[in-house]
N, C-alpha and C positions, 0 to 999 in steps of 0.2 A: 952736352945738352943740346937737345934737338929745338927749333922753335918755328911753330908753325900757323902760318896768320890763320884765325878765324875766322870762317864767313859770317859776314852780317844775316841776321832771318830777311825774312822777307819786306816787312815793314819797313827796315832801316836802307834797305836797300832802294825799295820804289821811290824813298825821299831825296834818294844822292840825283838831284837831276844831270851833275854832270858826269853821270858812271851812264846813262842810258843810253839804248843803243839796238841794234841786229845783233842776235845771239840763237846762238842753238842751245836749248835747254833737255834737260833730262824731264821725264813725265812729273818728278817728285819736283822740281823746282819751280815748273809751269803750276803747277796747284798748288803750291806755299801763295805764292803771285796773285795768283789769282783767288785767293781767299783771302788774301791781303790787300788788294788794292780798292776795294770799298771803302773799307774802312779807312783810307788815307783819302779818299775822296777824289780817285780812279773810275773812270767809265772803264771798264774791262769788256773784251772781249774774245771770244775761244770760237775758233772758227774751222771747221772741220772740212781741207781740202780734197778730202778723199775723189770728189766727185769733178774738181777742177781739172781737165788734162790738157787748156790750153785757154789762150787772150780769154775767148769769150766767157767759157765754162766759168774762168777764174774770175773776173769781172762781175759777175752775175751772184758768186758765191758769196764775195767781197759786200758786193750791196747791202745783201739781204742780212751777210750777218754783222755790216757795220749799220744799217738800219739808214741805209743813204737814202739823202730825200730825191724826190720822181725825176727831177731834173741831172740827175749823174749822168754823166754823154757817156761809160762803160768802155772809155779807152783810158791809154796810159796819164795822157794828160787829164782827166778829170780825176784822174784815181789821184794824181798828186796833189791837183787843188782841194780834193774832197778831206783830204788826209791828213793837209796842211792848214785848213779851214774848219775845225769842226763843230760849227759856231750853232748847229742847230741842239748840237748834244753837249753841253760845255761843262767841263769838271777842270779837277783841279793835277791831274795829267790823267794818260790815259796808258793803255799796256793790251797789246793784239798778241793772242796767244795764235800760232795756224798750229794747225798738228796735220798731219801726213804731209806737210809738201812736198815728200819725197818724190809723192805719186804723177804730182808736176814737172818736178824736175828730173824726170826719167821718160815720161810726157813730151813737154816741152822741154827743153833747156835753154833758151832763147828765152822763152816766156818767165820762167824760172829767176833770170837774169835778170830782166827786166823788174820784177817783182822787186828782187832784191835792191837794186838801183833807186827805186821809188821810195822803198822803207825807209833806207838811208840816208835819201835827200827829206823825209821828212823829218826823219829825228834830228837832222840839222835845223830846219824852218825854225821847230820848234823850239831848239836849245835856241837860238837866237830870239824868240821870245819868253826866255825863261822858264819853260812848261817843259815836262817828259813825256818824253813820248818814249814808248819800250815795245819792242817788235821783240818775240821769241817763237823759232822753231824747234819746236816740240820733234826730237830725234838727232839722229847723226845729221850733223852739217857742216863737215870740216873746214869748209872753205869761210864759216860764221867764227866766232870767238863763241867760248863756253861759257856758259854762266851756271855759276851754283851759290844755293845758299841754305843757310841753315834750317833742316826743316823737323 
């Protein structure tokens, strides 16, 4: 007899704060998420880098679609304070979908890196104050862990 763990849906999953993380998602698991994380009392956002191909482009996309307020300095370091701070938009975690980053990190890959680097040190901030934070690229990301879940 074969036995094979079940994925949690979406709901059960955005609540495990200590499973959250950088992960490459399939399109079906970024929309379980993200039609789930309201309802758990998730600020969600789906941010489309198509247009991103390097620091500034990326910066800029970041803003508008984390709804940063005027004062974002639009470098690495304010992206980290912004990210690890997000006191103007406060919920009860939060979960950033990007979809194409591929287009940056074939773009940039430095830049790319650095992205990456950022995400990571924020979902630590965050674990260390008990809140999730969930970063998912929407696509192939082999060098991310995969996430799925029941959809």
């Amino acid at each position: 007899m074969k036995i094979t763990a079940q994925l949690p849906d979406a709901a059960q999953l955005l609540r495990k704060r200590e499973c959250a993380g950088v992960y490459q998602a399939a399109d079906e698991t970024a929309s379980a998420l993200f039609q789930a994380g309201p309802a758990a009392g998730f600020n969600v956002y789906r941010i489309d880098l198509a247009h991103a191909h390097d620091a500034e482009s990326l910066h800029r996309t970041l803003a508008k679609g984390l709804h940063f307020p005027d004062w974002y300095g639009a470098n690495w370091d304010a992206l980290a304070d912004s990210l690890a701070d997000m006191s103007w938009n406060e919920a009860d975690g939060y979960l950033l979908i990007l979809q194409r980053a591929e287009i940056l990190q074939a773009a940039d890959p430095a830049c790319f890196e650095a992205l990456l680097d950022v995400l990571k040190d924020t979902v630590m901030a965050w674990q260390a104050q008990k809140m999730p934070f969930w970063s998912l690229l929407v696509g192939q990301h082999p060098e991310l862990p995969q996430l799925g879940v029941r959809t």
